[in-house]
C-alpha positions in Angstrom: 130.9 -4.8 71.4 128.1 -7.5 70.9 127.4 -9.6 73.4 129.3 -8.0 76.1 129.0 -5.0 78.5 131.4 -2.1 77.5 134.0 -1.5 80.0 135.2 2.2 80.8 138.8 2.6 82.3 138.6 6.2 84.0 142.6 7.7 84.6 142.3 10.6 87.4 144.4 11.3 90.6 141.2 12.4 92.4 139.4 9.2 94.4 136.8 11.5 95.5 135.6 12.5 91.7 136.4 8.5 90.7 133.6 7.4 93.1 131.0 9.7 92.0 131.6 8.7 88.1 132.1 5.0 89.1 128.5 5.4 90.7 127.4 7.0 87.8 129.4 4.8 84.8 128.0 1.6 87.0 124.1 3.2 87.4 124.2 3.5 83.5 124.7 0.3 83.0 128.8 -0.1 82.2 131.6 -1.8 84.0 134.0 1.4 85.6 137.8 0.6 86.1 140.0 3.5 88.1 143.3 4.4 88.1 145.3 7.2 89.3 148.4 7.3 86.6 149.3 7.6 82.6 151.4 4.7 83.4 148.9 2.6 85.3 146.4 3.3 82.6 148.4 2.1 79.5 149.4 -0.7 81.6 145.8 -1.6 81.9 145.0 -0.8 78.4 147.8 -2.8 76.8 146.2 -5.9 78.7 142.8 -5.4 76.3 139.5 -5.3 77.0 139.0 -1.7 77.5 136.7 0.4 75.5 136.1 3.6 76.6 139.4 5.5 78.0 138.1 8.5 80.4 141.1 10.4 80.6 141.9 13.3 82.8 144.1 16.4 81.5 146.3 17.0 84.5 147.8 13.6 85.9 150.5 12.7 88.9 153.4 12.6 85.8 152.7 14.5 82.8 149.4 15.0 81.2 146.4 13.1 79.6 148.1 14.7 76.2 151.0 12.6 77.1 148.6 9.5 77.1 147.1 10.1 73.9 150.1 10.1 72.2 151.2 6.9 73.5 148.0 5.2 72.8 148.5 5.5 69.0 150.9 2.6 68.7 148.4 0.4 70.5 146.5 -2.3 68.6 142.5 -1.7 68.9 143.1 1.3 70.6 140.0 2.3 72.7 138.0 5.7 72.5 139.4 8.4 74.2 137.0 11.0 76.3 139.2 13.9 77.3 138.3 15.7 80.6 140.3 19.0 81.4 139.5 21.3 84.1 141.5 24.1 82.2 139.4 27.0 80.5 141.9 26.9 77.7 140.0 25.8 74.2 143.5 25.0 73.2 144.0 21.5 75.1 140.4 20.8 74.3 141.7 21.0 70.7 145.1 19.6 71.3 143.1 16.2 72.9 140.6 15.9 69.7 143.5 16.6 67.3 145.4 13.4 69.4 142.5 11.2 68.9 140.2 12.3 71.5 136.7 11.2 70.4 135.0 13.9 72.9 136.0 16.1 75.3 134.0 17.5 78.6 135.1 20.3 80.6 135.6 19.3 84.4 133.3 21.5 87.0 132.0 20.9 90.4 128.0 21.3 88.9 125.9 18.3 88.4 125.6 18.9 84.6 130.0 17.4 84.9 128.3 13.8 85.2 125.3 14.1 82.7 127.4 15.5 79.9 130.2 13.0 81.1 127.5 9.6 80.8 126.4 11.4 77.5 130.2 11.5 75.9 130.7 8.4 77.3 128.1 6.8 75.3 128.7 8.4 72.4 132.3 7.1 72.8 131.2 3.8 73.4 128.3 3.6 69.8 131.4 5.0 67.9 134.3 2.3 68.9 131.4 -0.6 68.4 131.2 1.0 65.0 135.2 1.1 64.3 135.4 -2.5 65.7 132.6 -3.5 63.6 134.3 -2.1 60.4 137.5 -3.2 61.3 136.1 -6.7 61.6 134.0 -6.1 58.1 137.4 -5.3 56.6 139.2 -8.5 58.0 136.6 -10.4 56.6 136.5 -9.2 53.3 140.3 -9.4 53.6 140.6 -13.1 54.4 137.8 -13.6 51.7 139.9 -12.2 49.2 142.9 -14.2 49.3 140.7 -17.4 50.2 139.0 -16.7 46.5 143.0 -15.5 45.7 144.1 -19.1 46.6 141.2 -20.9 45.1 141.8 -18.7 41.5 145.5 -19.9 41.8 144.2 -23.4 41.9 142.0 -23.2 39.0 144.3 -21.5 36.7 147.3 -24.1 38.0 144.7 -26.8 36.9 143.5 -25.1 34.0 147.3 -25.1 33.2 147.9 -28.6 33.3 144.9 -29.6 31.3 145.7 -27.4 28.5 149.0 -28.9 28.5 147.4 -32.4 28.1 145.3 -31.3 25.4 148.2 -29.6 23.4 150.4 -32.9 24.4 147.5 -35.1 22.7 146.6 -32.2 19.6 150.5 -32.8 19.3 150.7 -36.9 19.3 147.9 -36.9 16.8 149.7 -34.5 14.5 152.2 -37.3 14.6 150.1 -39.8 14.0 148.7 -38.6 10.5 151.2 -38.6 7.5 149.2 -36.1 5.7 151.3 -32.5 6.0 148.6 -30.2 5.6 146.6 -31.5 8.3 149.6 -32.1 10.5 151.0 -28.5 10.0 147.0 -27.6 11.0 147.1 -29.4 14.6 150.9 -28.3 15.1 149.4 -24.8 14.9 146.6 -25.6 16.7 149.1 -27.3 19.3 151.1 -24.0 19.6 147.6 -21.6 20.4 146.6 -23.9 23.2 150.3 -23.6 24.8 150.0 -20.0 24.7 146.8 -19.7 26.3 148.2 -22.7 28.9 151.4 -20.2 29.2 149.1 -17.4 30.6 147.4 -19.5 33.1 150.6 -20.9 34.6 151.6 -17.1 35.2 148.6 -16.4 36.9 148.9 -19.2 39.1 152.7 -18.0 40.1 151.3 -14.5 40.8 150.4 -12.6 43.3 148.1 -10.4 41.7 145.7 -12.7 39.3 144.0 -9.4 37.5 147.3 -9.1 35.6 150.7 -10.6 33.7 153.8 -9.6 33.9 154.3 -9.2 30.1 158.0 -9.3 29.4 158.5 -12.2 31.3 154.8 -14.2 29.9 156.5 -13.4 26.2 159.8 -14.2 27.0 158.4 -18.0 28.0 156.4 -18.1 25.3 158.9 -17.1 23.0 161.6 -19.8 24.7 158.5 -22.5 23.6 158.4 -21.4 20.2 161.6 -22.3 19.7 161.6 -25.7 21.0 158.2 -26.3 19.0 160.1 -24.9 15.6 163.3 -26.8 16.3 161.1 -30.3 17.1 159.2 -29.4 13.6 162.7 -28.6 12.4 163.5 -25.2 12.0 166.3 -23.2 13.9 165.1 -19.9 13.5 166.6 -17.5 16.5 163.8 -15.3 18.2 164.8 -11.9 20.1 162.9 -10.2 22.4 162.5 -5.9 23.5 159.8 -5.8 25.5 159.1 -2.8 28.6 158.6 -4.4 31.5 155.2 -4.0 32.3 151.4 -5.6 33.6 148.8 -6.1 31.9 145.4 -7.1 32.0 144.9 -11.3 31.7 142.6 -11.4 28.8 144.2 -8.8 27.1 148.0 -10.8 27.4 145.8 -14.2 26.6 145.0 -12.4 23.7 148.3 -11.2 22.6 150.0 -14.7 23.5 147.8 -16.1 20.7 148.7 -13.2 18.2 152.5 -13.5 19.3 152.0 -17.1 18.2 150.7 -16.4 15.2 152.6 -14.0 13.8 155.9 -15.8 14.9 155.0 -19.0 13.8 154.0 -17.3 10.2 157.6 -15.8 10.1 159.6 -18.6 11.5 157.8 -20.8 8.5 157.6 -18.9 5.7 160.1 -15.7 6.0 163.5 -18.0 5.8 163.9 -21.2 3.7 164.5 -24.3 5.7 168.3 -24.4 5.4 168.7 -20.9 6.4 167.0 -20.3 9.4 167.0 -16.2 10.9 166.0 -13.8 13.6 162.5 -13.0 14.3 162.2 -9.9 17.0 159.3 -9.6 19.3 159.1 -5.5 20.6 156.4 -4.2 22.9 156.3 -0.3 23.8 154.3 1.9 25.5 153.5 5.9 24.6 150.7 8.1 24.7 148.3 5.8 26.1 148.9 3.2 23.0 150.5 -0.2 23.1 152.1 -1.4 20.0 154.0 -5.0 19.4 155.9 -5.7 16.8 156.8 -8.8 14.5 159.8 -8.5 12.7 162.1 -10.8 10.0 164.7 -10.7 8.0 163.4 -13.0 5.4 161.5 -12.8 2.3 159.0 -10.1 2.6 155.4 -9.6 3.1 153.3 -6.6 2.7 149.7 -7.9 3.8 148.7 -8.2 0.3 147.8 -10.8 -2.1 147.4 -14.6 -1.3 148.3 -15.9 1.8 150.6 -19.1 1.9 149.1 -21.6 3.6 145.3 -21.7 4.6 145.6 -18.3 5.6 143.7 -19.2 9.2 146.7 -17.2 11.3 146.2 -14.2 9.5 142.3 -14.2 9.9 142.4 -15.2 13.6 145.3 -12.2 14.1 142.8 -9.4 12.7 140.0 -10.9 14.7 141.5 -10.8 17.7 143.6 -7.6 17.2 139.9 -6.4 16.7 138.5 -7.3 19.5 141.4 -5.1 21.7 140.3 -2.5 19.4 143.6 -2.4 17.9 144.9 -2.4 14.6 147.6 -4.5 12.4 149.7 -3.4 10.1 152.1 -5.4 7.6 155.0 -3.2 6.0 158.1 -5.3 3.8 161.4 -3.9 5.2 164.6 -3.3 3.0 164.6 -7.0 4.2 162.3 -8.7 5.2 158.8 -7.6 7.3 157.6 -6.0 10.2 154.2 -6.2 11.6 153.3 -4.2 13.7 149.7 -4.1 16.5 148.5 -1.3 17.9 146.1 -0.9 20.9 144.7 1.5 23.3 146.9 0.9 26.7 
């Protein structure tokens, strides 16, 4: 409680004993507030500003027990001291088992007071403590989903420039007539909308550490086959993926392996005028991820010469590497399947 003097609310039936500890509460330097009832007290407390509750067992209506229990529903709920005239450890223990943060045992000696001032305090050091970690917590709180909002921004802006880049990688690819070099920048075109595709998840999410996977693929997948059918293809491409999050670096990473391998198929698996499937899997058991490439075309085994400049296949084990994962071609009875696998 910076800045302000803590104010104790003390709930007894007895004016006689609430004059003495007002005298007392007052000499040691805090405001005192009385009242006689459980009813008049959370009355008082519900209107805020109280810190230290001193709260008498036996009460007009019920008992301070009755109190306690009512006070746990209450926002910024002050510190309880519990004082009971009864011998009984039992309602000593019932009070601190209710929330109590100390207890004194009522008498008629002088020592009632000192030890009553001494719980007091103690009560009052550990509610400025709760307050001050409950207001530590808001702030980190708000923090968080101020540097939550200002992520989303980035990666919504990050987003759209990577879209402008593949837009002008793509207008330059029609700009050349040589084919080589324009099926280089198409392909270059199709890695930058996959890394572009992870960032507009993120910015759509609520939780930026992570994608959801099945549905980052199943866009991705969806732009493939636009980009194939505008380079002329009409390859079909099915997805089985678990629905699952996963870390953002690792799904950038597998967006531009997707990519790759599905581009590779969709070109070079079916011949022009018979397009096919290609099916996309992702699974999940004993702690390994593994995807899964698969076509019905022509057949590939990993070996020999590469078609083309053999760039996809390179970048594919490099980055398959780097998850500390491992990729595997196998021909099919027709066509091929490969497959990635990575610690999960």
């Amino acid at each position: 409680m910076p800045n302000r003097t803590p104010r104790i609310l003390y709930i007894d039936d007895d004016p006689g004993l609430a004059r003495l500890v007002q005298k007392a509460v007052e000499r040691h330097g805090h405001v005192f507030e009385h009242v006689s009832s459980g009813e008049a007290g959370l009355e008082r407390i519900a209107q805020g500003g109280i810190d230290v509750v001193v709260l008498d067992h036996y009460l007009p209506s019920g008992t301070g027990l009755d109190v306690l229990a009512q006070l746990n529903g209450i926002t910024d709920r002050p510190a309880v001291v519990y004082v009971t005239g009864s011998v009984e450890t039992a309602v000593a223990i019932a009070a601190l088992k209710a929330g109590a943060a100390d207890y004194v045992h009522k008498t008629v000696d002088e020592d009632f007071l000192q030890l009553l001032l001494s719980a007091v305090d103690h009560a009052v050091k550990l509610i400025s403590l709760n307050r001050a970690k409950m207001l530590a917590d808001q702030e980190v709180r708000d923090a968080r989903e101020r540097a939550e909002m200002l992520l989303g921004e980035v990666n919504h802006r990050v987003a759209n420039s990577l879209a402008m880049v593949a837009s002008l990688v793509g207008l330059q690819a029609n700009a050349i007539q040589n084919e080589e070099a324009k099926d280089a920048l198409r392909e270059t075109q199709a890695r930058i909308q996959a890394i572009a595709g992870v960032h507009r998840h993120l910015y759509t999410s609520d939780d930026v550490r992570t994608v959801q996977l099945d549905d980052y693929l199943r866009s991705l997948a969806a732009e493939l086959e636009t980009t194939m059918r505008a380079w002329g293809g009409a390859s079909q491409i099915s997805l089985a993926i678990e629905t699952q999050s996963i870390a953002t670096e690792t799904a950038a990473t597998l967006g531009v392996i997707v990519t790759e391998l599905v581009t590779n198929a969709l070109k070079y698996a079916y011949a022009r005028d018979y397009p096919g499937e290609v099916r996309i899997g992702m699974s999940t058991t004993a702690g390994e991820h593994v995807l899964t490439v698969e076509d019905d075309g022509v057949g590939y085994d990993g070996t020999g010469a590469p078609q083309g400049t053999g760039l996809g296949s390179r970048l594919v084990k490099a980055m398959a590497s780097g998850l500390g994962g491992k990729v595997a071609y196998s021909r099919r009875e027709q066509g091929t399947r490969v497959s990635l696998s990575f610690p999960a």
